[in-house]
N, C-alpha and C positions, 0 to 999 in steps of 0.2 A: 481511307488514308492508310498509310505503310506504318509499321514500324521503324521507331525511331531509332534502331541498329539492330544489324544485323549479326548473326553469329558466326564466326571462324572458328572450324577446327583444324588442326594437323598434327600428325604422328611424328616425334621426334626423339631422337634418344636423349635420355633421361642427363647423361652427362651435358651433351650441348646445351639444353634447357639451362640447367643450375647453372652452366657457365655463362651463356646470355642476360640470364636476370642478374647474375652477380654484376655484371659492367651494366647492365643496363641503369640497377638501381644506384652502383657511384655515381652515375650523370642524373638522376631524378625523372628515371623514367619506366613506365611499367613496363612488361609486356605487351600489355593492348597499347600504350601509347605509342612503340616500338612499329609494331605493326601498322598500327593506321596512320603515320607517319610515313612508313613504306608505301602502305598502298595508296595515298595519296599523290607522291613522288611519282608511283606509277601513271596514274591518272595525269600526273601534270606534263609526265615529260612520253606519255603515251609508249612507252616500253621500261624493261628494266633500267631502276635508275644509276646501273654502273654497266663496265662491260664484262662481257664476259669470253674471255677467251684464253687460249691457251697457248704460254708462250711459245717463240719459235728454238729453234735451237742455237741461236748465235746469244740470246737472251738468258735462257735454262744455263748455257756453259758461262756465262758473265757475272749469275749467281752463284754458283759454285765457286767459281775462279776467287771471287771477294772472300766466301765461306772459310775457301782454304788460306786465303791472305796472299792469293797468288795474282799476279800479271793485273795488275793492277797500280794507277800511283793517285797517291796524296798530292793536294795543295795547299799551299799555306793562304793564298785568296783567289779571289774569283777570279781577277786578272790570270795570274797564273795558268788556270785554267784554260779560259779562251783563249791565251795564247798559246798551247796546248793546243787544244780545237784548229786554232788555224794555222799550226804547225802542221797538224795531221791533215789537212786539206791542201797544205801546199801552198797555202797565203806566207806563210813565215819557214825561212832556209834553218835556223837553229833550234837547237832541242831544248826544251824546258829544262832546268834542272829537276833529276830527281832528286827528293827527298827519302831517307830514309826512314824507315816507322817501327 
């Protein structure tokens, strides 16, 4: 018969560690629970359980743009928004009010 766990190591720098365990233990969870938590995920969803990629450029300039508080607008509600949305598609002839922020 196996043993009933098995042991993981990995090399990690010392800052990330003490940063992970500190959020880890505000939500009531160790390190090993952390873990096997993950690699369970892995096993469930048979690859990593997020994705992983790397934005493109119209995306990277979208987050700046916010950063700097530029070329971007507020709405006061969702409506607002999607008629926005399909302002910008050509469903709707007039422009949203901006708001100023």
């Amino acid at each position: 018969m196996g043993a009933r766990s098995g042991h993981v190591q990995s090399k990690v720098e010392p800052e990330l560690k003490k940063s992970a365990e500190d959020i880890l233990s505000q939500i009531g969870l160790s390190m090993s629970d952390a873990l096997r938590i993950f690699l369970k995920q892995v096993v469930f969803q048979r690859g990593l359980p997020f994705d992983l990629r790397l934005p493109n450029h119209e995306t990277i300039q979208a987050i700046e743009d916010v950063k700097m508080g530029e070329n971007f607008q507020e709405f006061s509600t969702k409506e607002e928004l999607f008629e926005e949305w399909d302002r910008s598609l050509g469903r709707l002839s007039e422009p949203a009010p901006i708001r100023e922020h």
